[in-house]
PyMOL Python script that loads the backbone (N, CA, C, O; Angstrom):
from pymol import cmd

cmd.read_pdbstr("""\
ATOM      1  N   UNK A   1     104.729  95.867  96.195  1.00  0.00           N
ATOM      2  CA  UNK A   1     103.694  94.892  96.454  1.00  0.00           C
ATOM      3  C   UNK A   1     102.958  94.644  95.144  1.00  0.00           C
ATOM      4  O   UNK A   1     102.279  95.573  94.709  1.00  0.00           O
ATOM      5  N   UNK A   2     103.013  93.460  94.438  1.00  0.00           N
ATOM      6  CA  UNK A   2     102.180  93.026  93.688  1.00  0.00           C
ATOM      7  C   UNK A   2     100.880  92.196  94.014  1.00  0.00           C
ATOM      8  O   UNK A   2     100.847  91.042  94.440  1.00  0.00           O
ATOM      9  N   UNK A   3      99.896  92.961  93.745  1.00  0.00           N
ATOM     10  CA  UNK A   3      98.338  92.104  93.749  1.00  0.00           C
ATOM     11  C   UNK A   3      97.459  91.658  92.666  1.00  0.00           C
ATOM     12  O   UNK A   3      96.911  92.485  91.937  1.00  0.00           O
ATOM     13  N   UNK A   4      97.294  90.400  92.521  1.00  0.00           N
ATOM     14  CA  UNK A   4      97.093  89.458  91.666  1.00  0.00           C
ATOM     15  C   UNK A   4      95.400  89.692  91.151  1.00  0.00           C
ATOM     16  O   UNK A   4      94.591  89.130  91.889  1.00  0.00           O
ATOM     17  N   UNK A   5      94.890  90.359  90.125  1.00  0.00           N
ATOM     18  CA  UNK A   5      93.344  90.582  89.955  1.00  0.00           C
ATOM     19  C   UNK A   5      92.712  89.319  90.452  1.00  0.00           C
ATOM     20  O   UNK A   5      93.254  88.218  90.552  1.00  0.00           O
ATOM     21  N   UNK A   6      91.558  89.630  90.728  1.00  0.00           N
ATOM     22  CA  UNK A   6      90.446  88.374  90.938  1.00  0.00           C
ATOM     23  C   UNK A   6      90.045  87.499  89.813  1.00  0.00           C
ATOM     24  O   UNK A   6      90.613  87.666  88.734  1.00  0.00           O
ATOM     25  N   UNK A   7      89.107  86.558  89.938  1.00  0.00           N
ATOM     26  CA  UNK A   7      88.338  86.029  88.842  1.00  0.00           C
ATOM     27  C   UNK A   7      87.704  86.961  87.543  1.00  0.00           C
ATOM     28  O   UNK A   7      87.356  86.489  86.460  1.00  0.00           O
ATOM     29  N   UNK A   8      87.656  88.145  87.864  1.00  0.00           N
ATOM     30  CA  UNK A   8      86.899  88.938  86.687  1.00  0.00           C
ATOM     31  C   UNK A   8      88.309  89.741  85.753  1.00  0.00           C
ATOM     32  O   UNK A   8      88.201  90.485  84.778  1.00  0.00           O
ATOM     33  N   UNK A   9      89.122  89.450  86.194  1.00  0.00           N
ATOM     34  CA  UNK A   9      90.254  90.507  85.546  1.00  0.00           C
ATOM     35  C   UNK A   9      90.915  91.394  85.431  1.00  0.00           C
ATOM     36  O   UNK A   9      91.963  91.530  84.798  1.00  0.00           O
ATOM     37  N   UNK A  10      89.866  92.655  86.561  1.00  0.00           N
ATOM     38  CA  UNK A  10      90.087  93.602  86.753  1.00  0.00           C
ATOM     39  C   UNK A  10      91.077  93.868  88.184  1.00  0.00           C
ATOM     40  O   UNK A  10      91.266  92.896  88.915  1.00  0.00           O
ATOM     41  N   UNK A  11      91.610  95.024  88.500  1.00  0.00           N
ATOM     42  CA  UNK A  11      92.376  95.323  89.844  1.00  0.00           C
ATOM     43  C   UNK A  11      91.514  96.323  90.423  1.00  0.00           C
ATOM     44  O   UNK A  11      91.754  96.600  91.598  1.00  0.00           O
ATOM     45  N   UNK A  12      90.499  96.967  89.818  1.00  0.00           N
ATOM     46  CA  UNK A  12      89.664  97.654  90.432  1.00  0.00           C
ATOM     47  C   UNK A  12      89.669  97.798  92.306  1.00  0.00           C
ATOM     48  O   UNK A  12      90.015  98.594  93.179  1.00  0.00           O
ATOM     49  N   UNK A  13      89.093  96.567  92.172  1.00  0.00           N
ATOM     50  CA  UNK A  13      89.076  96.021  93.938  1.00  0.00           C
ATOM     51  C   UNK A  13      90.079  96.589  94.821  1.00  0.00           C
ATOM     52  O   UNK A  13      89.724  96.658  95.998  1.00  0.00           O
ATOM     53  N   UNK A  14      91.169  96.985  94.563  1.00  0.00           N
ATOM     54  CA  UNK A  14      92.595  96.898  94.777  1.00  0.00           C
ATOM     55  C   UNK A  14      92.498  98.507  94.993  1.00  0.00           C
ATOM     56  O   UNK A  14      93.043  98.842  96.045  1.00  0.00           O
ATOM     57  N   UNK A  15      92.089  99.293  94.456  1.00  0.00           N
ATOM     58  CA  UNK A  15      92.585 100.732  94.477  1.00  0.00           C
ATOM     59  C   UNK A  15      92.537 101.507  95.980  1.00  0.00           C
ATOM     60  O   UNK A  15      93.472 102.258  96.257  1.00  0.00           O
ATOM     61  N   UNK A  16      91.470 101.322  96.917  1.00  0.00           N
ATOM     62  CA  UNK A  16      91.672 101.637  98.349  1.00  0.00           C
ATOM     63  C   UNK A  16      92.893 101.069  98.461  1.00  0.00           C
ATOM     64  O   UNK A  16      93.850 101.738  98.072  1.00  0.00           O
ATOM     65  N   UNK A  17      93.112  99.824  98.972  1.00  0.00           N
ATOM     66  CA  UNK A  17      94.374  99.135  99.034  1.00  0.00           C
ATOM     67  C   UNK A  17      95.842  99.806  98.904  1.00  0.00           C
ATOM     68  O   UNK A  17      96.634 100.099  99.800  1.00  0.00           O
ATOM     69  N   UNK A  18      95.964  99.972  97.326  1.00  0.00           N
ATOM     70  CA  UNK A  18      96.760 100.913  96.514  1.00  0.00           C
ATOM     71  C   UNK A  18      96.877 102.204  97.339  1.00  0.00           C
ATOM     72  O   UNK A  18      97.982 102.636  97.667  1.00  0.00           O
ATOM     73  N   UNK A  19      95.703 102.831  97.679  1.00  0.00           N
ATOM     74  CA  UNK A  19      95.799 104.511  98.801  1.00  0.00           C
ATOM     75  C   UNK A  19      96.393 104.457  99.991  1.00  0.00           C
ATOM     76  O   UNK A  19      97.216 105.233 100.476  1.00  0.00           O
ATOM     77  N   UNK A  20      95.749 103.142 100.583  1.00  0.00           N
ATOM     78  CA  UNK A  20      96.370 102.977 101.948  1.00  0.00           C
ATOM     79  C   UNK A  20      97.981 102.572 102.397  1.00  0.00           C
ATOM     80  O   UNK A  20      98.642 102.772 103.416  1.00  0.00           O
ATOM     81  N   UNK A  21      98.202 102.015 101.320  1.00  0.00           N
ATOM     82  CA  UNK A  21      99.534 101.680 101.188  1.00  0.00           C
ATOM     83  C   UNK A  21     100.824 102.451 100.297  1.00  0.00           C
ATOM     84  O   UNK A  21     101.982 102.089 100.090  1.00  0.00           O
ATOM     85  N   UNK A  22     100.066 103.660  99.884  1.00  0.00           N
ATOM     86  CA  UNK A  22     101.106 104.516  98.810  1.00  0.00           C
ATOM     87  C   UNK A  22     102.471 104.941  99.282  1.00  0.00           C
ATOM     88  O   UNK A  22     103.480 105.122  98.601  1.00  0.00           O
ATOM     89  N   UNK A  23     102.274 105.087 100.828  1.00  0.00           N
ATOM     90  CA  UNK A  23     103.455 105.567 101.860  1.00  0.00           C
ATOM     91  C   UNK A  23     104.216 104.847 102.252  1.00  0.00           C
ATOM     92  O   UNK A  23     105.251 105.140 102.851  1.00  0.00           O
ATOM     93  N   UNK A  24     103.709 103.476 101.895  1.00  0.00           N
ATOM     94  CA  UNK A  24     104.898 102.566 102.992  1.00  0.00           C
ATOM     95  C   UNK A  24     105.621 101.514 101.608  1.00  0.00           C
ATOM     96  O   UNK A  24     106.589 100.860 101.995  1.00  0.00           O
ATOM     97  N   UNK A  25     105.314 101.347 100.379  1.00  0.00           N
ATOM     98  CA  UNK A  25     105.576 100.544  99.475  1.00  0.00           C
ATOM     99  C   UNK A  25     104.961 101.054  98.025  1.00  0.00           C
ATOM    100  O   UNK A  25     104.046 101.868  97.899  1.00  0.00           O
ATOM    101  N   UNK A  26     105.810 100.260  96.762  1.00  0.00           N
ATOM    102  CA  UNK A  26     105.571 100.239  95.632  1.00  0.00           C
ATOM    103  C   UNK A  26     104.567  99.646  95.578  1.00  0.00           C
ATOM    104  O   UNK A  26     104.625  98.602  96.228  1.00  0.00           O
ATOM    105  N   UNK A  27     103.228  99.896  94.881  1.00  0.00           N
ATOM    106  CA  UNK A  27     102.056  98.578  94.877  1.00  0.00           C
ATOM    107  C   UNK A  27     102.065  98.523  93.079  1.00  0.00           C
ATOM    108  O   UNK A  27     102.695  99.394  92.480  1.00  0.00           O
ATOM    109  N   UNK A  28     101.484  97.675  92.475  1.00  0.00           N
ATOM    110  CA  UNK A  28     101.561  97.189  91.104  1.00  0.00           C
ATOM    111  C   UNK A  28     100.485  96.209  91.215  1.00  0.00           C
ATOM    112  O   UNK A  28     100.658  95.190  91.883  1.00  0.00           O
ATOM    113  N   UNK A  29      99.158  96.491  90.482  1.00  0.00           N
ATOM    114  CA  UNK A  29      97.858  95.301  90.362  1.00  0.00           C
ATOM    115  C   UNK A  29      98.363  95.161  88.787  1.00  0.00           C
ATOM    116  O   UNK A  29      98.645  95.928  87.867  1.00  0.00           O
ATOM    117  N   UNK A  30      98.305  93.565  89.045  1.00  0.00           N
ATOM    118  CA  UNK A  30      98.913  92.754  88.040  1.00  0.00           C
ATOM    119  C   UNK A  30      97.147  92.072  87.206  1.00  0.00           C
ATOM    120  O   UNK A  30      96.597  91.047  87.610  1.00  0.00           O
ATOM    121  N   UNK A  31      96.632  92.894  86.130  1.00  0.00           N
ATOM    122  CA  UNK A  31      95.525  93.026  85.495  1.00  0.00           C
ATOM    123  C   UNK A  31      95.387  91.703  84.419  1.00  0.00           C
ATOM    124  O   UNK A  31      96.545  91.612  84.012  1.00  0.00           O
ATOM    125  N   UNK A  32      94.736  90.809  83.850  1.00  0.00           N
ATOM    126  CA  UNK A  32      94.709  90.222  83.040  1.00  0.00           C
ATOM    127  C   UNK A  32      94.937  91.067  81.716  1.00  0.00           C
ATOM    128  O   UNK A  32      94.293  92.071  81.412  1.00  0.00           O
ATOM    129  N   UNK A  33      95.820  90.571  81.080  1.00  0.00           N
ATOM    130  CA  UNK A  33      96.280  91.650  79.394  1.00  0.00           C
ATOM    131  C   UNK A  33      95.198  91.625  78.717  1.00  0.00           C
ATOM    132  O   UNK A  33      95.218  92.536  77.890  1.00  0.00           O
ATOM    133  N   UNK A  34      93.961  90.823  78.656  1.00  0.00           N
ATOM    134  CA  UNK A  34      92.955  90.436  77.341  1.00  0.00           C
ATOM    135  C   UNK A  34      91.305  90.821  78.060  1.00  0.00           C
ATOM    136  O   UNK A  34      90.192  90.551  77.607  1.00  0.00           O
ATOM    137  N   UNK A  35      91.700  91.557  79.358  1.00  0.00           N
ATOM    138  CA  UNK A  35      90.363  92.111  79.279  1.00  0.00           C
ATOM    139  C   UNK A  35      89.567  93.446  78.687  1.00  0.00           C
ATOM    140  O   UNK A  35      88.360  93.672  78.597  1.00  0.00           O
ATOM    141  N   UNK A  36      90.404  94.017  78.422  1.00  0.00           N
ATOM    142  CA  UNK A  36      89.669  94.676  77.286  1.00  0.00           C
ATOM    143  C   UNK A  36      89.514  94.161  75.721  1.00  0.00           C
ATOM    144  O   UNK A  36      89.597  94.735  74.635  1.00  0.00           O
ATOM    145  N   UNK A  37      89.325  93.191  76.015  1.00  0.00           N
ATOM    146  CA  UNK A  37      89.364  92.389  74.425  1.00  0.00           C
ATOM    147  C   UNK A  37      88.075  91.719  75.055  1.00  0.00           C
ATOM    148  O   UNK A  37      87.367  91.231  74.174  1.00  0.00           O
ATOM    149  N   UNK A  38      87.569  91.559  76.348  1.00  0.00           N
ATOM    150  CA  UNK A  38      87.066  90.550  76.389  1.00  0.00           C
ATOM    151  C   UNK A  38      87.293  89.195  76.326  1.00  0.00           C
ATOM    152  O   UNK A  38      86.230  88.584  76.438  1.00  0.00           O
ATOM    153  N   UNK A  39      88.189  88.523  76.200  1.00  0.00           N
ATOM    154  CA  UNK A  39      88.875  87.336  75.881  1.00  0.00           C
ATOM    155  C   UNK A  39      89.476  86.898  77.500  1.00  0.00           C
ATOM    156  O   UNK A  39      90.489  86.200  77.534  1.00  0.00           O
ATOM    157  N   UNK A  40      88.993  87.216  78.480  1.00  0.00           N
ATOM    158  CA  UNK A  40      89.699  86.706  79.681  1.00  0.00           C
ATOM    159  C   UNK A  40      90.153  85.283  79.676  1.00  0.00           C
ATOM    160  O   UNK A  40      91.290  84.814  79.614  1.00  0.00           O
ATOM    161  N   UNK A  41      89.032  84.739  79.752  1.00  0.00           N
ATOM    162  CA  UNK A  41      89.375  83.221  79.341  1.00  0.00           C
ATOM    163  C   UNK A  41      90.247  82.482  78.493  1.00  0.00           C
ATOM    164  O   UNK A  41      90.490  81.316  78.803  1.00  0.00           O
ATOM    165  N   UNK A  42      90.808  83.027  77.366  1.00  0.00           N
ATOM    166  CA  UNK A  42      91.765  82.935  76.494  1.00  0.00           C
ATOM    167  C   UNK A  42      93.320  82.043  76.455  1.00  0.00           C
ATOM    168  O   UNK A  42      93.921  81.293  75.685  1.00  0.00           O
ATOM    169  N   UNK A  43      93.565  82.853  78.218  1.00  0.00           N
ATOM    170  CA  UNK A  43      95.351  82.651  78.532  1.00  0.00           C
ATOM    171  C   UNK A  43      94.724  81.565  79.465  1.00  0.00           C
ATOM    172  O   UNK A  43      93.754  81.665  80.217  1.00  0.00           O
ATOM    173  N   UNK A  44      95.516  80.535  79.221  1.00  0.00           N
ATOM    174  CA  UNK A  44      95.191  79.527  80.759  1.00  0.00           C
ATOM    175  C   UNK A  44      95.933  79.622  82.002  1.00  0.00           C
ATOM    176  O   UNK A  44      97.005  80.210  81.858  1.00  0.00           O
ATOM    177  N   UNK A  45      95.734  79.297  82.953  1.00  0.00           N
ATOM    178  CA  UNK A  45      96.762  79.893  84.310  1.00  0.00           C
ATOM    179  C   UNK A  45      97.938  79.297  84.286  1.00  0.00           C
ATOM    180  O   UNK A  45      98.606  79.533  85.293  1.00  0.00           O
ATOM    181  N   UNK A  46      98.328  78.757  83.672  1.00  0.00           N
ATOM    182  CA  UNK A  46      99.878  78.327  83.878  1.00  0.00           C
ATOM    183  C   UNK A  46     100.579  79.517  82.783  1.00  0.00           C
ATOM    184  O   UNK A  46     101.631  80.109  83.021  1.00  0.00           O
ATOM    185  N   UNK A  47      99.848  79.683  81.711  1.00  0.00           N
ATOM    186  CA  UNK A  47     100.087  81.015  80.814  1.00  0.00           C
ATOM    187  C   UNK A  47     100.258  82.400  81.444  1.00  0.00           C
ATOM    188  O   UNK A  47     101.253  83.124  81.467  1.00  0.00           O
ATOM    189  N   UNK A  48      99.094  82.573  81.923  1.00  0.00           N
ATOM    190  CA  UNK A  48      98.870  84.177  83.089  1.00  0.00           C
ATOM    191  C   UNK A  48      99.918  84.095  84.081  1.00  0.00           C
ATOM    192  O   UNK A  48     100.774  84.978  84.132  1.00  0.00           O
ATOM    193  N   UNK A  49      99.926  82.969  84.990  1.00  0.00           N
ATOM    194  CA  UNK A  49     101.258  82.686  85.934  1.00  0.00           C
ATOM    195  C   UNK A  49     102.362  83.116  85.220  1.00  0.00           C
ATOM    196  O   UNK A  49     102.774  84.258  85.424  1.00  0.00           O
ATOM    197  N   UNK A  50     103.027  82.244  84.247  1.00  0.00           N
ATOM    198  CA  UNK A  50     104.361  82.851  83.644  1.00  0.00           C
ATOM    199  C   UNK A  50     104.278  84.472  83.508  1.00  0.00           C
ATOM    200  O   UNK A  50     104.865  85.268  84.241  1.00  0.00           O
ATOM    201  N   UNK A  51     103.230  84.862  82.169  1.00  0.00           N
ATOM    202  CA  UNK A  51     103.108  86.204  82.613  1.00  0.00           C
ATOM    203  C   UNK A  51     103.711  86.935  83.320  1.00  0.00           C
ATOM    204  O   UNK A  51     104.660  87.695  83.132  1.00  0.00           O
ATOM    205  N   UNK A  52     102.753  86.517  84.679  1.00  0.00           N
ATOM    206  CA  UNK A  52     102.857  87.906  85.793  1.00  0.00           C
ATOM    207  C   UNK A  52     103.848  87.800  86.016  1.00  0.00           C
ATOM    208  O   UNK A  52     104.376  88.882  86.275  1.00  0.00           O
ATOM    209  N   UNK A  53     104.965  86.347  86.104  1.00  0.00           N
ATOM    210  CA  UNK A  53     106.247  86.425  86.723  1.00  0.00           C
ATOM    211  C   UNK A  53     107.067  86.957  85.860  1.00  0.00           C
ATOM    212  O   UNK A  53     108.124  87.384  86.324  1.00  0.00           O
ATOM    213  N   UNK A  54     106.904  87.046  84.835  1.00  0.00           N
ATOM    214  CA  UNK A  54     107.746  88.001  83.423  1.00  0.00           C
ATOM    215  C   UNK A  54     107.352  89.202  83.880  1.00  0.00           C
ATOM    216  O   UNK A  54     108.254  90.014  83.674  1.00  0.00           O
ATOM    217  N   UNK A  55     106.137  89.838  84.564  1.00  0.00           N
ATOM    218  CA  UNK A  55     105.993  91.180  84.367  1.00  0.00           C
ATOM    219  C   UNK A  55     106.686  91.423  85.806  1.00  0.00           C
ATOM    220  O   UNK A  55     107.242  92.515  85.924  1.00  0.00           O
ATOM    221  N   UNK A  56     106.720  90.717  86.705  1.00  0.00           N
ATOM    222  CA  UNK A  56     107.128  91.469  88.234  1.00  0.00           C
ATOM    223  C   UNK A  56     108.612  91.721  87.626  1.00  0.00           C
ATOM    224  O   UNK A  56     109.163  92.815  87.508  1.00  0.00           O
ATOM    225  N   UNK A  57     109.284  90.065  87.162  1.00  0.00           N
ATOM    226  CA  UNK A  57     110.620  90.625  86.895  1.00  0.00           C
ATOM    227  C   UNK A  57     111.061  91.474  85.925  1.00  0.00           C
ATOM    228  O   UNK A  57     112.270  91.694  85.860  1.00  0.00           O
ATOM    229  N   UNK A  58     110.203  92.068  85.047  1.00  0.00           N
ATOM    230  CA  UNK A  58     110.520  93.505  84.245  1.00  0.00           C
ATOM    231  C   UNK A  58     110.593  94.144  85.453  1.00  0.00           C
ATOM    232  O   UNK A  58     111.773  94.456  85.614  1.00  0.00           O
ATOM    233  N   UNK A  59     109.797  94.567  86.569  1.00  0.00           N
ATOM    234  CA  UNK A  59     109.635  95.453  87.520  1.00  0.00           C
ATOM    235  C   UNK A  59     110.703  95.322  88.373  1.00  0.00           C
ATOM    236  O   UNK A  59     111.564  96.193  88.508  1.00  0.00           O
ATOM    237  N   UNK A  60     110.686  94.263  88.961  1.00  0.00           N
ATOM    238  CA  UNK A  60     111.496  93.700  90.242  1.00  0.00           C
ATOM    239  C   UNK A  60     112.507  92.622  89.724  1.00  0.00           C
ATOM    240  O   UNK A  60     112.057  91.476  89.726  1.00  0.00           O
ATOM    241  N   UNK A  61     113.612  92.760  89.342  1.00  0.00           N
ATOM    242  CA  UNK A  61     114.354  91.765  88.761  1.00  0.00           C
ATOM    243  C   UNK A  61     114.865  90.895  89.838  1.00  0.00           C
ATOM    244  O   UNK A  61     115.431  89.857  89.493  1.00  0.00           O
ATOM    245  N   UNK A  62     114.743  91.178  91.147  1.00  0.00           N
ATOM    246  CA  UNK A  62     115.485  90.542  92.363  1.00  0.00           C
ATOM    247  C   UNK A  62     114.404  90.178  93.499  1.00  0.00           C
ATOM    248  O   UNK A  62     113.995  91.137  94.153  1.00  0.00           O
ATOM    249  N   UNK A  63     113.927  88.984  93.790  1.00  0.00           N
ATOM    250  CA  UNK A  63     112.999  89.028  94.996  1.00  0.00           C
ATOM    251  C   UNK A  63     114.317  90.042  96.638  1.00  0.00           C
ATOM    252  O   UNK A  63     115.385  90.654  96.635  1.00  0.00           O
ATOM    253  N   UNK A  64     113.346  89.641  97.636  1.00  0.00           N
ATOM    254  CA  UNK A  64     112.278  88.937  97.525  1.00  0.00           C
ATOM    255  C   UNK A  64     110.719  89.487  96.714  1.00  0.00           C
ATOM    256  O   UNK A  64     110.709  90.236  95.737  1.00  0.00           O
ATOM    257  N   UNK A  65     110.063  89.186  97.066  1.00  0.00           N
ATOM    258  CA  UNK A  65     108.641  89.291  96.312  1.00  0.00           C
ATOM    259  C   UNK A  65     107.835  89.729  97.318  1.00  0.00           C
ATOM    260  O   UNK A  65     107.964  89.159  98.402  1.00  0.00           O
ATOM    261  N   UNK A  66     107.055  90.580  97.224  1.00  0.00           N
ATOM    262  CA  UNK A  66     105.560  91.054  98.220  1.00  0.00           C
ATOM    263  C   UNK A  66     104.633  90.489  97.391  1.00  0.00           C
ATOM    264  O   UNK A  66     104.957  90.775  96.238  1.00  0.00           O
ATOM    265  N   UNK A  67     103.594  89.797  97.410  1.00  0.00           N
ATOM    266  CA  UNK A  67     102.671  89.401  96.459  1.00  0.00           C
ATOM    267  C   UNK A  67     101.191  89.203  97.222  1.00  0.00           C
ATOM    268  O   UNK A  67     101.209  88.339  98.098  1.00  0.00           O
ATOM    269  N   UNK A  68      99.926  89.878  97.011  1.00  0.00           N
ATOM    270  CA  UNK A  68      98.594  89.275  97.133  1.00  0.00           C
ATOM    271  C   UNK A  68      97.562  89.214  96.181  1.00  0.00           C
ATOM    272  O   UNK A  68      97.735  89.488  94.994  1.00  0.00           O
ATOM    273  N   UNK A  69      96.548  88.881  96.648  1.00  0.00           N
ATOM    274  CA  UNK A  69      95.480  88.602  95.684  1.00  0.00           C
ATOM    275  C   UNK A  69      94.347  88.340  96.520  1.00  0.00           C
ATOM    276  O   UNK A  69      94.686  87.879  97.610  1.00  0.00           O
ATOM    277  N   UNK A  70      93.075  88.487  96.363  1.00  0.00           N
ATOM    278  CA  UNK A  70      92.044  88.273  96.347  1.00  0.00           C
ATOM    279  C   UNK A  70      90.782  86.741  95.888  1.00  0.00           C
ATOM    280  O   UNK A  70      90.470  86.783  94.698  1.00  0.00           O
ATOM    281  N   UNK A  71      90.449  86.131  96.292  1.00  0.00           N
ATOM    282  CA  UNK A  71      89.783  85.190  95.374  1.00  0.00           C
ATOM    283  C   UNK A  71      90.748  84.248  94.289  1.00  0.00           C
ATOM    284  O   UNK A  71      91.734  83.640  94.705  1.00  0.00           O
ATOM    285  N   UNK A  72      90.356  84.218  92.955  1.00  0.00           N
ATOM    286  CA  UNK A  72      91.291  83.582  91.934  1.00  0.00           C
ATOM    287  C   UNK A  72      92.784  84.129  92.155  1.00  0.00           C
ATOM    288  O   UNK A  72      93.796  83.433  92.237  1.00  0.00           O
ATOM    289  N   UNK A  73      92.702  85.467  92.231  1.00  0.00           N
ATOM    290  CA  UNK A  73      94.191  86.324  92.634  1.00  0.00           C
ATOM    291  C   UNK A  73      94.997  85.946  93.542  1.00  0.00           C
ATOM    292  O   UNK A  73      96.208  86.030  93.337  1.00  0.00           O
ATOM    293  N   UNK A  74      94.527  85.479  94.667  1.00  0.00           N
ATOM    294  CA  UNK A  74      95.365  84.809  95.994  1.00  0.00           C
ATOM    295  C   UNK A  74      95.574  83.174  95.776  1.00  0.00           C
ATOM    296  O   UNK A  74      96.231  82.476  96.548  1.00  0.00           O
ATOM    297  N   UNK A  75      94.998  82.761  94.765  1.00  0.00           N
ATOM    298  CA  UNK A  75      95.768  81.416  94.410  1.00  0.00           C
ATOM    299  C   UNK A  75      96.729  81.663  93.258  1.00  0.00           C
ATOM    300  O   UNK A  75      97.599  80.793  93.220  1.00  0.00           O
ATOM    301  N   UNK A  76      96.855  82.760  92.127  1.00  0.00           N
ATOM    302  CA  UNK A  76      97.349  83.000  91.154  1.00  0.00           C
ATOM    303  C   UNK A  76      99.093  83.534  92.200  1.00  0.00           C
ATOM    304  O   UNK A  76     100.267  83.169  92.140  1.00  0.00           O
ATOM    305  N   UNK A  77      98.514  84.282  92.827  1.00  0.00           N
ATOM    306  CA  UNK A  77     100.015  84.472  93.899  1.00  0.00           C
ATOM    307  C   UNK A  77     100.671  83.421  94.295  1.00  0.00           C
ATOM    308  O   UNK A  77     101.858  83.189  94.065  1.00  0.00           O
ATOM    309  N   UNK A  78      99.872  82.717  94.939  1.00  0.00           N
ATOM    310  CA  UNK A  78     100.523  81.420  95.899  1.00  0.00           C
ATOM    311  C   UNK A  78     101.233  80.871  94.754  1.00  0.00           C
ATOM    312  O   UNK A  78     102.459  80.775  94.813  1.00  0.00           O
ATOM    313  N   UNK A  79     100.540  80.468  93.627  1.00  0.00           N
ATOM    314  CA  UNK A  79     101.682  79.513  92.661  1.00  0.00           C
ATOM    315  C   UNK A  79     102.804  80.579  91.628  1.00  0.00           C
ATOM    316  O   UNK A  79     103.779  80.137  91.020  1.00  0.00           O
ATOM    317  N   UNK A  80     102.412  81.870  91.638  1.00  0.00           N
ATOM    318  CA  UNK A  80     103.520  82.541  91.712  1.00  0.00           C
ATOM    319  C   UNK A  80     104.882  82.119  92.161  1.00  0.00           C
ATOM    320  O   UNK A  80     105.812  82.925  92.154  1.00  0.00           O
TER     321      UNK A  80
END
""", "prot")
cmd.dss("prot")
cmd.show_as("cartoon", "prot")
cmd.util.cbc("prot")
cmd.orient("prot")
């Protein structure tokens, strides 16, 4: 299961989530790369989109795909 950070960058939000689900699936919070730079704003979403889909398929080279998100994160999925 990949989950898409929110508007702030972080996957924080996500870590209950991550506990509750450790038994039944792989989970992976897909973090903005430039927030510890501070620079969130930086990558534009068609940029971050490619991204994440470069990073699931390092992970997951074969759908199908589990994917959510939160806020900005649950639209960053959908166009996933």
């Amino acid at each position: 299961f990949f989950c898409v950070h929110p508007f702030m960058g972080n996957v924080f939000c996500y870590i209950q989530l991550a506990r509750l689900l450790k038994n039944h699936c792989s989970f992976y919070g897909l973090q903005n790369p430039l927030i510890e730079k501070g620079e969130i704003d930086e990558l534009t979403l068609p940029e971050l989109i490619q991204l994440y889909i470069e990073e699931i398929k390092h992970v997951q080279p074969e759908g199908p795909y589990r994917l959510g998100g939160w806020s900005l994160g649950g639209a960053i999925a959908y166009e996933i």
